[in-house]
C-alpha distance (Angstrom), angle and dihedral (degrees) to the residues before:
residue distance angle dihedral
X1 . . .
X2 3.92 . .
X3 3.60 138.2 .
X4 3.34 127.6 -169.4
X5 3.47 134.8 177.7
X6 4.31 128.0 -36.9
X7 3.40 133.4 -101.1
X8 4.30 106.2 -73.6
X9 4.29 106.6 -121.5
X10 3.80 123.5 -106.6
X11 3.88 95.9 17.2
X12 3.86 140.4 116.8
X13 3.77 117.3 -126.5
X14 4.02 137.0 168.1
X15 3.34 106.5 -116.7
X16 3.66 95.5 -142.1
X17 3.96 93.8 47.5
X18 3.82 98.2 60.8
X19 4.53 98.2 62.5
X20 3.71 117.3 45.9
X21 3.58 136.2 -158.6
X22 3.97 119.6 -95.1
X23 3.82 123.2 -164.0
X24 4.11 111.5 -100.5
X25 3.94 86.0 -8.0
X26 3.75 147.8 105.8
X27 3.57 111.8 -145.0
X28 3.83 123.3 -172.1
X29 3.73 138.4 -164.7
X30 3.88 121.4 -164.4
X31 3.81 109.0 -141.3
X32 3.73 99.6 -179.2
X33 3.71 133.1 7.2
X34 3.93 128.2 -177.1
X35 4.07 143.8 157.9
X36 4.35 75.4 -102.1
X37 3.98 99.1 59.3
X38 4.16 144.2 -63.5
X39 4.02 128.1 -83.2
X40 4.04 99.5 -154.8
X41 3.81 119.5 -178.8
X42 4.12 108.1 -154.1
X43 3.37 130.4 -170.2
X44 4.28 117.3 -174.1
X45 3.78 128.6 -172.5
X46 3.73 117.9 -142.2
X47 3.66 117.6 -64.8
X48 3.64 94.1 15.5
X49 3.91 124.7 122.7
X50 3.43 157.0 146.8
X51 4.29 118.7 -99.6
X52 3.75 116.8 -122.7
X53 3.73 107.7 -74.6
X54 4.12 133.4 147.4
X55 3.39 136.5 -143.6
X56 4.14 137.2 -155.0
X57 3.74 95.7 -116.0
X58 3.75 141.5 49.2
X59 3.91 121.5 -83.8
X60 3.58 124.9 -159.3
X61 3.98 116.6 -154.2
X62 4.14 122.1 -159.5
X63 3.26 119.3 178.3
X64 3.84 119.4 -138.1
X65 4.01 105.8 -178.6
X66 3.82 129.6 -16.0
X67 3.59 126.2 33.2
X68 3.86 128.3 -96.3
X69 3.53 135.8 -165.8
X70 3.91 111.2 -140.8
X71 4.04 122.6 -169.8
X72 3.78 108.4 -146.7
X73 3.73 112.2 176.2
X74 3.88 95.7 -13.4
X75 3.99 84.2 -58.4
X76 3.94 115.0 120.6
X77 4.18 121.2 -140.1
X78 3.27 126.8 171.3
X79 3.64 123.0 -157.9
X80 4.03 140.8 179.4
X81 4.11 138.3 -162.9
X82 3.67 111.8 -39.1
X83 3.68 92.4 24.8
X84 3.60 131.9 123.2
X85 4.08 136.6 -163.1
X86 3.61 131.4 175.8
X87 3.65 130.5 -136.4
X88 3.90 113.8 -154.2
X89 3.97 116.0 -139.7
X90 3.62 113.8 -93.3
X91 4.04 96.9 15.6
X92 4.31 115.8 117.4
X93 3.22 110.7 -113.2
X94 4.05 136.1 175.1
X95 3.71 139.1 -172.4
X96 3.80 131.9 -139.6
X97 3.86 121.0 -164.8
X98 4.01 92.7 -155.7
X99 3.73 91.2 167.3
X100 3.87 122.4 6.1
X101 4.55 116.9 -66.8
X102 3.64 144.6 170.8
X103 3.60 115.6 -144.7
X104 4.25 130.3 -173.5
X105 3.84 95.2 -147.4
X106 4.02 109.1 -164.3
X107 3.67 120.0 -161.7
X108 3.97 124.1 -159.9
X109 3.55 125.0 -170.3
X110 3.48 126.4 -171.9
């Protein structure tokens, strides 16, 4: 993965405009980071993903374009643009690029 610089202060941006899609990759671009949580910008191509894994604090996916099938808990959901899902604290949870997506993926600890 790669991350590149935040989110510039005081300015409108597309969301979907500012993290493009790399061949056989998953690229990433942190927007916002704080002591409170992250603001991540992804963008996967096809049959990328990320293994099962958890983490200590909630995680809120929105999808921008493309769909993606998430595992949370051993559950399956799929979701598209304009979509949201939530991933509780402390609950595995894996994504699964089956076609090309953008996702905002917001991070609150606490």
């Amino acid at each position: 993965m790669e991350a590149t610089r935040g989110l510039p202060p005081s300015e409108a941006a597309r969301l979907e405009t500012l993290v493009d899609w790399a061949a056989g990759s998953v690229v990433s671009r942190t927007l916002a980071q704080s002591p409170a949580g992250t603001v991540t910008l992804f963008a996967f191509d096809a049959g990328q993903g990320l293994s099962e894994h958890q983490a200590p604090y909630d995680a809120l996916v929105h999808v921008l374009a493309g769909r993606v099938e998430l595992t949370i808990g051993g559950r399956k959901v799929v979701a598209g643009p304009g979509e949201m899902v939530r991933m509780p604290a402390n609950v595995p949870h894996a994504v699964d690029a089956r076609e090309r997506f953008k996702m905002l993926l917001t991070m609150i600890r606490g």
